[in-house]
Phi, psi and omega in degrees: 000116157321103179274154203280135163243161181259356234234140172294134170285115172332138164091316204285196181269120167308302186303342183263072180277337174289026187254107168320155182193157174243173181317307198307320177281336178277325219233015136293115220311150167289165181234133178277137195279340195244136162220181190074234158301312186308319197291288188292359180290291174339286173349297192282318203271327196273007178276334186252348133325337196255318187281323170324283191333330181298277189277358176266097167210168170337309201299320173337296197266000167262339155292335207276322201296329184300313180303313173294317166305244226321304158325323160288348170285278166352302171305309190263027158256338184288333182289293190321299177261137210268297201254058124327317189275340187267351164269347152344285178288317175315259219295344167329148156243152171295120192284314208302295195311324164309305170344283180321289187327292190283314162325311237272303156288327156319301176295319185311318211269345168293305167333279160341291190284344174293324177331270192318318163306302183313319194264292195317316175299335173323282170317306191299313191293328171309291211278310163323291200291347203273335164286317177328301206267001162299319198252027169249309166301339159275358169248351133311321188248143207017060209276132136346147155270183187314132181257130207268137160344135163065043186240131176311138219240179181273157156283202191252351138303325169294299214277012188073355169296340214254357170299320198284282206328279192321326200274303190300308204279340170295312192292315180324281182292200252007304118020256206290330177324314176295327189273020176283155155319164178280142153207052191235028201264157176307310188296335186262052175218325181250358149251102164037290192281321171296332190280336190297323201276317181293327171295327195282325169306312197296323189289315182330293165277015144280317126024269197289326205255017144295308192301311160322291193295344181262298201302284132024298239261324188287345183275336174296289170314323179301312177298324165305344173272011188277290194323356182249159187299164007270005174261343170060023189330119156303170179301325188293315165317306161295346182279328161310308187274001177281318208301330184274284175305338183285310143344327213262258196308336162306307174295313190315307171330275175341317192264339172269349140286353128327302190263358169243011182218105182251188172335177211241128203280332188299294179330288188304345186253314135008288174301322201293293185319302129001252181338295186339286180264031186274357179281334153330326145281319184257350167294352174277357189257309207280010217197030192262003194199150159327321172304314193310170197171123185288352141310316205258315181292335165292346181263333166314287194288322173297340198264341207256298186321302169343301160339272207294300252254340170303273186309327182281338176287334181306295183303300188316282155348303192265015189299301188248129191270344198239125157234174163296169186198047199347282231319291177321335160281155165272148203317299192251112147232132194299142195299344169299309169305318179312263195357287195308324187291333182265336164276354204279350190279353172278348174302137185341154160282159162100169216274121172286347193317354186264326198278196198257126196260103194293000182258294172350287171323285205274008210245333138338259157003269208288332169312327187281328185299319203276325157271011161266343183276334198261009192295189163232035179246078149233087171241173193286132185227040178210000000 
C-alpha cells in the first residue's frame, strides 16, 4: 500500500493543503505539451543553433580565409596559363582519398574523447558515493548512547563530525585541480611565453595535489580515531570506511589522470595542419576544365571546410572533459577553487553541454555531506 502524505500536490489549489495525496501522484512522470511535427522543426533550427556554436571561432575563420586565398590563387593561375587546366588535371588528387585521409583520425580521435568523458562520469560518480558513505559511516555506525546529565557532550571527533568537515575541506582542491586550464596545445611546448603559462599550470596542480593528498591523509587519521573511547568503533567497521577512501583516492587518480593526459599532441597538430591545407589538395580537380569559375568553386571549398572544421571542434571540445559551472557554485569558497574558475576562463570556445560540469558536481558533493553533518539522527544505528 502507498503511504499517504499531507504536503499539497504541486501545481494544485495552495488552499486544499490539508488534501492526501500518494507517493504515486506526487512522482509522476511530467508530459510534455509539444509533439510531433512541431518538435522536429524546433529539433532541426536548434541543431543548427549547436553547430553555429561549434564553428563560430577563430580557428573557423583563419581556416575559411586560408581556403578562400588558396582558391583565389588557383583561379588566377587558370586565367593567367593557358594549358592550366591539363596541368590541373595531371596534378588533382582523388578528393574521396583526402577525405578519407583527414576524416579516418579525426573520428578516431572523437571517439577517443567521448571514452574519456565516459570514464570521468564513472570515476566522478564513484567517488561522490564512496565520500558519502565514509561520513555516513562515521556518522551512523556504532554511535555512543545518551550521555547522563553533567556528563562532557561527545566531541567532534567520537561523533563523526570532524570526518564531515575534512571530507568537505578534501573535495575544495580537487575542485580546483579539475578547473585549471587546458595546457597541453602546441604553443605551450613551442613558444616561449606559452611554455611560462604551462609551468605556472603545473606548479599550480602540484599544488592543489599536495593539498589533496595531505587533507586524505588527515580524513583518514580522523576516521582511525573512531575506534577510541567514548565511540569505540569496532576494527571491522573501521576497516570498511578505510575501504570507502580507498576508494576515494582510486577515482581521484583516475580523474586526475583523465584531466592530464589527453589526445596524443602529434594527432592533433597533425589535423590542425591537414584541415589547413586540404584546399591544396582537391582545388586543382575544381580548376580541371574550362568551364570552372571560382563562383561555384568557393563556395564548394567553404562548405567543404566546415565540414573538416566541424569535426576537429568536436574533438577539440571534448579534449578537456571538465568544466565550470556557476549556476553550481557557492558564496563562500577557498581562493584556490576562485583561481580555477577565473583560469577555466581560457577553455576551447564553443558550446560545452557534453562536458562534466564540476563546480555543480561537487558543490552537490558537499551539499550532501553537509546534510549528514548537520543531520540530528544520532543515535545509535549499528
Amino acid at each position: 500500500m502507498v503511504a499517504e502524505n499531507t504536503a499539497p500536490i504541486p501545481g494544485r489549489n495552495k488552499r486544499r493543503a490539508d488534501v492526501q495525496y500518494s507517493d504515486d501522484q506526487l512522482y509522476s512522470p511530467p508530459k510534455l505539451k509539444h509533439s510531433g511535427f512541431f518538435l522536429a522543426v524546433i529539433d532541426l533550427v536548434a541543431s543548427i543553433g549547436v553547430v553555429g556554436r561549434l564553428l563560430v571561432t577563430y580557428d573557423t575563420l583563419l581556416t575559411l580565409l586560408v581556403a578562400a586565398g588558396i582558391i583565389a590563387l588557383f583561379w588566377g593561375l587558370s586565367e593567367a596559363v593557358s594549358d592550366f587546366d591539363t596541368a590541373a588535371e595531371q596534378a588533382s588528387t582523388s578528393f574521396a582519398w583526402v577525405s578519407f585521409v583527414i576524416t579516418f583520425p579525426l573520428s578516431t580521435a572523437i571517439s577517443s574523447s567521448i571514452s574519456r568523458r565516459e570514464k570521468g562520469f564513472t570515476s566522478l560518480s564513484a567517488l561522490r558515493a564512496a565520500m558519502c558513505s565514509v561520513v555516513s559511516g562515521s556518522r551512523t555506525w556504532n554511535l555512543p548512547g545518551k550521555q547522563p546529565d553533567g556528563a562532557d557532550p561527545i566531541s567532534d571527533s567520537a561523533n563523526g563530525k570532524a570526518v564531515a568537515a575534512l571530507a568537505i575541506a578534501a573535495l575544495k582542491p580537487m575542485e580546483a585541480y579539475l578547473l585549471a586550464p587546458t595546457v597541453s596545445r602546441a604553443r605551450h611546448f613551442q613558444i616561449s611565453a606559452f611554455v611560462s603559462d604551462r609551468e605556472w599550470v603545473l606548479s599550480y596542480q602540484r599544488s592543489c595535489q599536495t593539498e589533496i593528498i595531505s587533507r586524505l591523509h588527515r580524513l583518514e587519521q580522523a576516521v582511525d580515531a573512531l575506534r577510541l573511547p567514548p565511540r569505540s568503533m569496532p576494527p571491522p567497521h573501521v576497516s570498511r570506511i578505510n575501504q570507502y577512501l580507498q576508494f576515494v583516492r582510486t577515482n581521484w587518480e583516475q580523474l586526475r589522470f583523465i584531466k592530464d593526459y589527453r589526445q596524443p599532441l602529434g594527432l592533433r597538430t597533425f589535423s590542425r595542419l591537414v584541415i589547413l591545407c586540404l584546399p591544396l589538395f582537391y582545388a586543382p580537380q575544381l580548376f580541371s576544365n574550362s568551364t570552372s569559375s571560382w563562383a561555384v568553386s568557393l563556395p564548394l571549398a567553404v562548405l567543404t571546410q566546415l565540414i573538416f572544421v566541424g569535426l576537429f571542434a568536436i574533438q577539440r571540445v571534448l579534449e578537456d572533459p571538465f568544466i565550470t559551472d556557476q549556476s553550481g557554485q557557492e558564496s563562500e569558497r577557498e581562493s584556490v577553487v576562485a583561481d580555477a574558475n577565473n583560469a577555466s576562463r581560457t577553455q576551447p570556445s564553443g558550446i560545452r553541454v557534453d562536458a562534466i560540469r564540476v563546480a555543480s558536481e561537487f558543490a552537490d558533493i558537499r551539499n550532501e555531506v553537509r546534510r549528514m553533518l548537520h543531520s540530528q539522527h544520532d543515535q545509535q544505528a549499528v
